[in-house]
ZAMARGU-4260 file (C-alpha; in steps of 0.2 Angstrom, whole numbers, plus 5000, padded with zeros to 4 digits):
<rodrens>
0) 6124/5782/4875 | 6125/5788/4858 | 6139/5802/4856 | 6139/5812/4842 | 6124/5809/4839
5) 6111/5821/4833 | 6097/5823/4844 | 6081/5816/4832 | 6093/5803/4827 | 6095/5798/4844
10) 6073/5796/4847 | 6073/5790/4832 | 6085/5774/4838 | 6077/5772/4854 | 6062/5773/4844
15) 6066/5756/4834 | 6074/5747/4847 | 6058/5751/4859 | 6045/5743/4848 | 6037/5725/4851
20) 6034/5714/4837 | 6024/5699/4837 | 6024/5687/4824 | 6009/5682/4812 | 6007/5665/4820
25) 6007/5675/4836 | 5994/5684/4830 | 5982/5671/4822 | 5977/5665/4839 | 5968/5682/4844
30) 5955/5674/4830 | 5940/5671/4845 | 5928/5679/4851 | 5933/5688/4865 | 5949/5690/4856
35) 5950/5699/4840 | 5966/5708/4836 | 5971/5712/4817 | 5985/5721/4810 | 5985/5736/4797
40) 5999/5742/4790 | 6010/5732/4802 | 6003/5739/4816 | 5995/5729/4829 | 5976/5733/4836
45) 5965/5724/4849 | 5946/5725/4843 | 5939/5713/4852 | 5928/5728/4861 | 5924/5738/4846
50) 5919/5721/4834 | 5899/5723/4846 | 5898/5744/4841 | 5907/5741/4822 | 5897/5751/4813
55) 5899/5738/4798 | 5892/5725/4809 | 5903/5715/4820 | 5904/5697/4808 | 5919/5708/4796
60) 5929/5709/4809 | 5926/5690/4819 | 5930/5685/4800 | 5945/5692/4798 | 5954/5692/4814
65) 5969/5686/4819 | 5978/5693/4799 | 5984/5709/4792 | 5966/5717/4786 | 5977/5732/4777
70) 5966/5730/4760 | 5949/5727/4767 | 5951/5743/4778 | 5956/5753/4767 | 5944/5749/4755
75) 5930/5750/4769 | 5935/5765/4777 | 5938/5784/4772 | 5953/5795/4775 | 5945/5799/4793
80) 5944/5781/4801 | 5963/5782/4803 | 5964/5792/4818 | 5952/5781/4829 | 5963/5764/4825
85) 5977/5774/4840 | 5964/5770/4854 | 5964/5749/4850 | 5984/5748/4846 | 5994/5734/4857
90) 6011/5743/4857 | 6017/5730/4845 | 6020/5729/4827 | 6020/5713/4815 | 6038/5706/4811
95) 6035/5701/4796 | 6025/5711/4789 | 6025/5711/4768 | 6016/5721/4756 | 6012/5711/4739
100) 6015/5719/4722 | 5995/5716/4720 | 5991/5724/4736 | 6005/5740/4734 | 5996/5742/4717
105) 5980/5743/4723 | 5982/5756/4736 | 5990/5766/4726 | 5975/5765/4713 | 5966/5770/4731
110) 5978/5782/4735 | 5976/5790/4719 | 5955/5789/4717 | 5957/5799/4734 | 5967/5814/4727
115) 5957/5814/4714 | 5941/5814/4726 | 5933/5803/4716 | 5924/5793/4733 | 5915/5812/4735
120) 5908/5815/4717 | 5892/5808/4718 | 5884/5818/4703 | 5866/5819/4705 | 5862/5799/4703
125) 5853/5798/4717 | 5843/5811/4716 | 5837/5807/4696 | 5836/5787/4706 | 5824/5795/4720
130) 5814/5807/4707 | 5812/5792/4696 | 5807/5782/4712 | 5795/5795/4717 | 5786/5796/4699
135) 5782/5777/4696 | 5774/5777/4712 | 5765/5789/4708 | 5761/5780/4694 | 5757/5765/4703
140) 5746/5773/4713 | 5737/5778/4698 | 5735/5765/4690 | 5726/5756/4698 | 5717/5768/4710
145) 5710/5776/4695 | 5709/5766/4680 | 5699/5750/4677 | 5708/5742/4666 | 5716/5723/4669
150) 5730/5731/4657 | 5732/5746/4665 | 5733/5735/4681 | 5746/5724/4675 | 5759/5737/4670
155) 5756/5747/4686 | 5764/5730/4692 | 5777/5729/4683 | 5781/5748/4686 | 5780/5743/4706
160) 5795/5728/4702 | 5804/5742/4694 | 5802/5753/4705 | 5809/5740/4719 | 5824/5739/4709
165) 5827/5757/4709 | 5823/5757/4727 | 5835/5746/4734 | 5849/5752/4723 | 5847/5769/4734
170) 5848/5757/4749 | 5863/5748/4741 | 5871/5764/4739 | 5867/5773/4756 | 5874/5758/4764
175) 5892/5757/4757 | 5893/5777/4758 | 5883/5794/4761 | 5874/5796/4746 | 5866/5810/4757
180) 5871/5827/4766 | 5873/5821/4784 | 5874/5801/4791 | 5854/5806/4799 | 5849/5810/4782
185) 5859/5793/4774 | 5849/5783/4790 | 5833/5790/4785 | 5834/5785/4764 | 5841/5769/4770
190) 5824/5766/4779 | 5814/5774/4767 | 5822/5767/4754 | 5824/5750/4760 | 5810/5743/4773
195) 5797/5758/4769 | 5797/5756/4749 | 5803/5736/4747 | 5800/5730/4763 | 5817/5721/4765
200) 5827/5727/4783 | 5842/5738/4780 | 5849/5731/4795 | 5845/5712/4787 | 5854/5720/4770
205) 5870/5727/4779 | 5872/5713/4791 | 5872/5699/4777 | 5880/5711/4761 | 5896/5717/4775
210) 5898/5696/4776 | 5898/5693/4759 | 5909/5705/4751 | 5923/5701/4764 | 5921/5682/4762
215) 5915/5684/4746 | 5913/5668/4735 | 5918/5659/4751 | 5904/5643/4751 | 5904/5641/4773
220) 5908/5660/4776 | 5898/5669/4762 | 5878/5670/4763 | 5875/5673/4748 | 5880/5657/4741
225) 5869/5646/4755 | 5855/5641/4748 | 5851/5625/4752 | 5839/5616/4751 | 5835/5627/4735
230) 5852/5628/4725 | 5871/5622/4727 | 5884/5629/4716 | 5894/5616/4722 | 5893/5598/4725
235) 5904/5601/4741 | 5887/5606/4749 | 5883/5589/4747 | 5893/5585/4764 | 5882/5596/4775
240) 5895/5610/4778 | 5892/5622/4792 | 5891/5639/4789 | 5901/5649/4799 | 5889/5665/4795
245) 5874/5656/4800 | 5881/5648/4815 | 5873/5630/4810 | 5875/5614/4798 | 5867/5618/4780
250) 5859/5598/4779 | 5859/5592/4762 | 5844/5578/4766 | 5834/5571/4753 | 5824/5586/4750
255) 5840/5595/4748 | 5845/5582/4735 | 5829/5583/4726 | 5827/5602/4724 | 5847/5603/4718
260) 5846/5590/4706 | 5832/5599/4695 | 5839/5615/4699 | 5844/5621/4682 | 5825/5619/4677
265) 5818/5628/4695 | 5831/5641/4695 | 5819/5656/4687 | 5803/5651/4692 | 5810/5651/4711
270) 5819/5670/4709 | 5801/5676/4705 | 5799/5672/4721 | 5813/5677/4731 | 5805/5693/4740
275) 5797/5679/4750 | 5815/5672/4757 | 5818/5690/4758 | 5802/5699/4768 | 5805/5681/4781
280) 5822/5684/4783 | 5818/5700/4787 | 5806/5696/4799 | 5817/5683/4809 | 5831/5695/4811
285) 5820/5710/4816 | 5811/5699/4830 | 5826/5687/4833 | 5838/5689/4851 | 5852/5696/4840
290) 5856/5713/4844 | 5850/5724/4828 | 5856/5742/4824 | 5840/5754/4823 | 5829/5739/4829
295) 5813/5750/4833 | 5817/5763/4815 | 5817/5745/4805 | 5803/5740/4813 | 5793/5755/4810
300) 5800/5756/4793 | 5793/5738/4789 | 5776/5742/4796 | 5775/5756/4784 | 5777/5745/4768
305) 5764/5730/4775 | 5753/5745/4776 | 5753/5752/4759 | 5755/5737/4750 | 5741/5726/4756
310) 5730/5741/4754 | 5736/5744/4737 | 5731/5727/4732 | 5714/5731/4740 | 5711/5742/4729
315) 5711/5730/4713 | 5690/5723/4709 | 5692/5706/4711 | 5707/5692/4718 | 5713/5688/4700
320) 5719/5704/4698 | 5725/5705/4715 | 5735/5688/4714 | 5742/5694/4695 | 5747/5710/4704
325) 5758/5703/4715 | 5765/5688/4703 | 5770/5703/4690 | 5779/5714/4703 | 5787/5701/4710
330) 5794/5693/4694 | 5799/5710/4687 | 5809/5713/4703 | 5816/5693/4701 | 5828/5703/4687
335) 5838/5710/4701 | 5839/5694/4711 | 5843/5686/4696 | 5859/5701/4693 | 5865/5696/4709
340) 5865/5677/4705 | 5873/5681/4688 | 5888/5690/4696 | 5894/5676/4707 | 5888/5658/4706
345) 5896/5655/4690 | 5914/5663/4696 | 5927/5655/4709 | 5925/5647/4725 | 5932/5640/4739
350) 5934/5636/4756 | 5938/5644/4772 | 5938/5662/4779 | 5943/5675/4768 | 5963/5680/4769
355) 5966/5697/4774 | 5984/5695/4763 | 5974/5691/4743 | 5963/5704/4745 | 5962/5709/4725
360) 5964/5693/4723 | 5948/5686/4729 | 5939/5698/4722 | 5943/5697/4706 | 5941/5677/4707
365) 5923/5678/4716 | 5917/5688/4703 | 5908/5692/4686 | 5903/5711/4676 | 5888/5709/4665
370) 5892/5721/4650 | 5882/5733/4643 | 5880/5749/4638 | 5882/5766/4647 | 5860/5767/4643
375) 5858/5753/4653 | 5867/5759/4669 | 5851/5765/4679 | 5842/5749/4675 | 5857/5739/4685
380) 5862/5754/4697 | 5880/5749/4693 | 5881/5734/4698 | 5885/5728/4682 | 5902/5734/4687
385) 5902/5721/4700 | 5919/5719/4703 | 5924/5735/4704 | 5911/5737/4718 | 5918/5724/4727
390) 5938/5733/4725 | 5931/5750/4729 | 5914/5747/4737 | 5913/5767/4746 | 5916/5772/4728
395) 5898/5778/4720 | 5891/5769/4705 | 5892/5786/4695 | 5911/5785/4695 | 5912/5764/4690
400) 5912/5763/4671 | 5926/5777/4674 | 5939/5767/4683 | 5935/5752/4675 | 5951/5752/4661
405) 5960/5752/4677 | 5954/5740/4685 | 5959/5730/4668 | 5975/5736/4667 | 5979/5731/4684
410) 5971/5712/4679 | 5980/5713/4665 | 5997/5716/4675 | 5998/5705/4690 | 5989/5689/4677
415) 5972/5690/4687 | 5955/5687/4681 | 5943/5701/4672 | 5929/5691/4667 | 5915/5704/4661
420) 5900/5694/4651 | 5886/5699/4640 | 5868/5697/4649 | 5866/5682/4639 | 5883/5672/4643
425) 5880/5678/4661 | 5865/5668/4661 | 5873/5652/4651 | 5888/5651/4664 | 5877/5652/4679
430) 5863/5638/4669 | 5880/5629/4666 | 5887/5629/4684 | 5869/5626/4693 | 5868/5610/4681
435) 5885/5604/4685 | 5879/5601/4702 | 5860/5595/4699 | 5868/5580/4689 | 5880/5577/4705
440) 5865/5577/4718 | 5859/5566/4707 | 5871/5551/4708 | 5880/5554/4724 | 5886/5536/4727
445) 5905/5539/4717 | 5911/5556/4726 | 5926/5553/4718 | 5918/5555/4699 | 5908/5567/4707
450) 5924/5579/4711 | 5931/5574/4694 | 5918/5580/4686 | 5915/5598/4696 | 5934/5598/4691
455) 5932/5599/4672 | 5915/5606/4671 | 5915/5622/4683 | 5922/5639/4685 | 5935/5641/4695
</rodrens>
């Protein structure tokens, strides 16, 4: 068939002319449930069984189905996920497969944090985050089981917020890699960390945080930017968009319209209270039909922290204190909801689901760093590196403010945004954007001034 031909050469030929290529039209209509393939690196893979036992949930993968999800896997995934993809591959490969210059850049600055085996040095964050944890509670737990004093009882409030915060960055963490010795020992800090100490699911927290850093900044896929009735970072919420993570229409009714218009003004009072939306979402998904990963452990863990809690504040003389207890914990914890807020409603948005092809892309346009300095790194648990997170989320907070000038350079190179604000600007962008659309709701008679004025008075 082949004469003179050397024998590799040979299977090396057959090899080509053997292979089954699809197009990527042909491929986007595997996009259902019941239906999911994706391509990585060209090659073509049937998930639709493995999307229900995903560990990272199974929205990632109904969101990006049906596209080349190259980038978001390798950034998701270590070194050893690569040999369970040969199980779910189709035989076919993508015909027209393209890498961008953005994309072959990025993997290479993967590539290279790999060899230098930066996703395994860790340092000791976690543990100085858990001794630290471990000390204000005992602190806490002083203070107001053994001292009298209304002051003494009002910093071990603020203590518990900060201790919250500290808390669920070790939950944070744990979720996007091992921050512990074996995955049992990752499971059990999440829980501890998470529904034990703040009594927010770990489950509820991987299930909505997986959906937004794939959609991120998307209005009707990402969670974290639905907030109606409450707030709208855009007046294209006004026209009661569905969300495609929460399965149902986001109504922007006259209650809707009321809150958003004075948003601007509401906006920090309301984040002192955000545990409240939190410890109910919890609840709903705990006790809901979906099907939840360590159902019974969350459970448990969440009955552990409505244990200690309402007893602590037992333990304070009279209902004053008891009700100034919780108002200071909660808005000294409202600075991490409020770090959150600051990292994303001011920066880019759009519509759709997320495009496995603009991976960096997205990224860099959905988000905002707060700057400060290296001091104040254990106050935000490196999140202030917030789009660095989102590029390399399996990469631990110790090693973020390293490969930041990187992540600049790379900006810098392909003309994409690197938008890192002081604490203060953060908080004028976001009052900026959040006012933008209050004086929309407001007058929602002329969309068409409405969009004109979004156009010239937003981000993005």
């Amino acid at each position: 068939m082949y004469p003179n031909t050397p024998q590799p050469l040979i299977y090396n030929i057959m090899e080509v002319e053997m292979k089954k290529y699809i197009t990527s039209e042909e491929l986007e209509k595997h996009n259902k449930q019941g239906d999911l393939w994706i391509s990585i690196q060209g090659k073509v893979y049937n998930v639709t069984d493995w999307a229900k036992e995903h560990p990272g949930g199974e929205v990632p993968i109904l969101n990006l189905a049906g596209q080349d999800v190259t980038d978001a896997f390798i950034a998701y995934h270590p070194g050893t996920a690569w040999k369970h993809l040969d199980k779910f591959f189709t035989g076919y490969h993508l015909k027209d497969f393209k890498v961008s210059e953005v994309s072959r850049d990025y993997r290479k600055l993967v590539s290279e944090f790999s060899k230098l085996g930066l996703f395994e040095k860790k340092e000791h964050v976690t543990l100085f985050t858990l001794t630290s944890v471990a000390v204000m509670f005992g602190i806490v737990l002083y203070g107001v089981l053994r001292c009298t004093s209304v002051w003494a009882h009002l910093g071990s409030a603020m203590l518990l917020g900060l201790l919250w915060m500290q808390s669920t960055y070790v939950g944070h963490d744990s979720g996007h890699y091992e921050v512990m010795s074996s995955r049992g020992y990752n499971k059990l800090a999440q829980i501890l960390c998470g529904n034990c100490m703040t009594g927010i699911s770990i489950a509820w927290w991987k299930w909505t945080h997986n959906a937004h850093h794939i959609a991120c900044n998307s209005l009707d896929y990402d969670p974290d930017l639905q907030h109606i009735p409450v707030f709208a970072v855009s007046s294209r919420f006004f026209s009661s968009m569905k969300s495609y993570f929460y399965g149902r229409q986001l109504k922007f009714d006259t209650l809707s319209r009321l809150l958003v218009s004075y948003q601007h003004w509401t906006f920090y009072p309301v984040l002192c209270f955000a545990r409240v939306n939190l410890y109910l979402q919890t609840i709903l998904l705990l006790f809901s039909r979906r099907k939840v990963p360590d159902r019974a452990f969350n459970i448990m863990g969440i009955l552990v922290f409505w244990t200690w809690f309402p007893l602590l504040i037992s333990c304070l003389p009279n209902w004053s204190e008891r009700v100034m207890f919780v108002l200071a914990s909660f808005c000294v914890c409202s600075i991490q909801h409020l770090q959150f807020c600051l990292n994303h409603f001011a920066a880019n948005v759009y519509m759709g689901p997320p495009n496995g092809n603009d991976w960096f892309e997205k990224q860099t346009a959905g988000t905002l760093d707060i700057s400060c300095s290296t001091s104040m790194d254990w106050f935000f648990g490196g999140l202030q590196f917030q789009l660095e997170h989102h590029l390399f989320p399996r990469l631990p907070r110790a090693q973020l403010r390293k490969v930041s000038p990187l992540v600049i350079d790379l900006c810098k190179k392909h003309n994409l945004p690197y938008r890192s604000l002081s604490f203060l600007e953060a908080n004028k962008w976001t009052l900026r954007t959040l006012r933008t659309a209050a004086l929309q709701a407001r007058d929602l008679t002329n969309p068409a001034s409405n969009l004109l004025w979004e156009a010239f008075n937003t981000h993005g």
